[in-house]
C-alpha positions, 0 to 999 in steps of 0.5 A: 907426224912431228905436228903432235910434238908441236901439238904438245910444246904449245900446250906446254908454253899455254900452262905455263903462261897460265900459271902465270896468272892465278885466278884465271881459266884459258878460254881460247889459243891462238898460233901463228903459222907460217905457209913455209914453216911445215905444218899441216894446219888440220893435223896440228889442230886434230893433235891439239884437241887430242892431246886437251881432252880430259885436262884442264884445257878440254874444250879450249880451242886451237885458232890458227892464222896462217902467215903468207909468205912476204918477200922484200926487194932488195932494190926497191925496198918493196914488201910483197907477198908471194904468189905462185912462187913468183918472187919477182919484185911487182914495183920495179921488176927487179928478182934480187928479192928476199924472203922475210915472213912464211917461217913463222910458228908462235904462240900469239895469243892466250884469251883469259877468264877470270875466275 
């Protein structure tokens, strides 16, 4: 279950940019996370409320937005989420796509008090 390894780097990088800012409480973290990156959005969630509890981020709940996987065509510069695994080109038909976006696993956003 490498989701507790995330689990734990995410706090990590939240106590670290909480020291950041003296003064303040962390109210709320959230995640990108990509369709393709892995992850099991439920046990990242059960390892980060595991891991919070009985510290000073008890409490402090994890939102994750999932990224759906995007695909551009290399012809037509279309950008299109994919859909079923169909990674043909829905503007001009063309299969010589790429994917762009799916992969993602970032930390996109801390909610602060002030104390």
């Amino acid at each position: 279950m490498h989701e507790l390894g995330i689990a734990n780097s995410v706090i990590e990088a939240v106590r670290a940019e909480a020291l950041r800012r003296p003064g303040t409480r962390v109210r709320k973290v959230g995640l990108l996370l990509g369709e393709l990156a892995g992850v099991d959005r439920d046990a990242l969630t059960f390892c980060f409320d595991s891991l919070v509890q009985e510290t000073e981020l008890a409490g402090v709940p994890l939102e994750t937005q999932l990224c759906r996987r995007r695909h551009r065509c290399r012809c037509c510069t279309e950008t299109f989420v994919v859909v079923d695994y169909e990674t043909t080109c829905p503007c001009c038909g063309s299969t010589d796509t790429g994917c762009i976006g799916g992969e993602e696993l970032e930390l996109s956003f801390l909610e602060l008090e002030e104390l």
